[in-house]
C-alpha positions, -999 to +999 in steps of 0.1 A: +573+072+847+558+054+815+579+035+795+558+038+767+573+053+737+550+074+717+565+071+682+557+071+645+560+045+625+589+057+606+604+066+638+603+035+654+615+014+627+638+041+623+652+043+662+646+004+673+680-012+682+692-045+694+694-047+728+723-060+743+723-050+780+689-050+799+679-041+834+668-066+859+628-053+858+609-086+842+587-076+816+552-086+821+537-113+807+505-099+799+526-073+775+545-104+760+511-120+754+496-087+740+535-084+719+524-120+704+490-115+695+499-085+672+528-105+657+508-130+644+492-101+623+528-109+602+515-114+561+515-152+555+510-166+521+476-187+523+472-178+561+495-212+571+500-189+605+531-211+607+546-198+643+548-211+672+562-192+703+571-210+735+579-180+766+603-200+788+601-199+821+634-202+848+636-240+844+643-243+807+664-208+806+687-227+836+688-255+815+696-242+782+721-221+797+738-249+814+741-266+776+758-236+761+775-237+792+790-271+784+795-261+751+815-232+755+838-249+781+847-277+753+857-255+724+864-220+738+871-225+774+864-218+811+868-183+808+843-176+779+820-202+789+816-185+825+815-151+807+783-163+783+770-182+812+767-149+835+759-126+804+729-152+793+720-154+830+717-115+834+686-117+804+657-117+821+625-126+793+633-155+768+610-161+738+620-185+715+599-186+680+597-216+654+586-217+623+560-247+612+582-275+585+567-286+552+572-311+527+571-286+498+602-268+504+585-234+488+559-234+513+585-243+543+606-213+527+574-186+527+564-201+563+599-194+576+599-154+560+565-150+574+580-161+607+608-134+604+577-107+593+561-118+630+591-117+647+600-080+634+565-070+646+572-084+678+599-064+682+585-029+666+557-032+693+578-042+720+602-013+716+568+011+714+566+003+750+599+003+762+614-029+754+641-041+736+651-074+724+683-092+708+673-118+683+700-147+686+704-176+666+733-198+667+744-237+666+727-245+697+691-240+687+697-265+657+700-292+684+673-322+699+685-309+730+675-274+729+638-287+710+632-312+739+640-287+764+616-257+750+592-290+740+588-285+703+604-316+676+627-309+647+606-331+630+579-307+629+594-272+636+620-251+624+635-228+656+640-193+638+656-177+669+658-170+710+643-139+717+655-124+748+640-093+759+638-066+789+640-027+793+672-013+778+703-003+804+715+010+775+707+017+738+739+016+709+738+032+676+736+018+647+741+031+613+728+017+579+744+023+542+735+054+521+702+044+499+722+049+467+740+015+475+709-008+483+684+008+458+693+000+417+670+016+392+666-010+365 
């Protein structure tokens, strides 16, 4: 069976979900790869292609969940640490994306948005071929630790999220607000 979904456009923008759950299947890398390359297609202002994306392998996943591991255990305790620890453990493809700093806060500010634009076409054309992803962000990216350990420096890159990724187990729903509250005719 293919997991290729043949979709519209409109459809899958429309029906792509965050993924919370994923099966154990790895996802290839040559699909990542492939996944990346049409990312970087992402609108830049003055073509500052200002990604960088590092695919992690076992050794830093292990040790980045071993940090949030620590974490956890100091301010939310043994049993919520050891519940992240085997729900982070369960994800089997990790991406993590950064976004190239800047002196000129304007340009660091258009570099980081056209880092969101790649990372949304990351996900559109993962989810045409069956897989989903959960874009996470949180305190612990933010750290030396976590930059050292994916081998990027905060000096010179901005983390804009983890990236983990797989084939669904399962797919929620999701609902968005009626048009008439988003859209003002001015």
């Amino acid at each position: 069976m293919s997991r290729e979904w043949s979709q519209s456009l409109e459809s899958v923008i429309l029906g792509r979900r965050t993924v919370h759950a994923f099966e154990t299947a790895k996802v290839s890398d040559d699909l990542i790869e492939r996944a990346i390359d049409v990312a970087c297609w992402a609108p830049n202002h003055f073509l500052t292609e200002p990604w960088k994306y590092y695919l992690l392998s076992d050794k830093p996943k292990a040790q980045i969940i071993d940090m949030n591991y620590r974490e956890n255990l100091t301010n939310k305790g043994a049993r919520f640490a050891e519940v992240k620890k085997n729900r982070w453990q369960a994800v089997p493809g990790w991406l993590v994306i950064t976004s190239k700093k800047s002196a000129n806060e304007k340009e660091e500010q258009e570099n980081y948005a056209a880092c969101c634009c790649a990372a949304q076409n990351l996900m559109l054309f993962l989810w045409t071929k069956g897989v989903g992803v959960k874009w996470t962000t949180g305190s612990i990216i933010e750290t030396s630790d976590f930059a050292n350990i994916v081998g990027f420096t905060m000096s010179a890159e901005k983390p804009i999220g983890m990236f983990w990724y797989g084939y669904p187990e399962s797919i929620g729903k999701q609902f968005r607000q009626p048009l008439k509250n988003v859209l003002l005719k001015v």
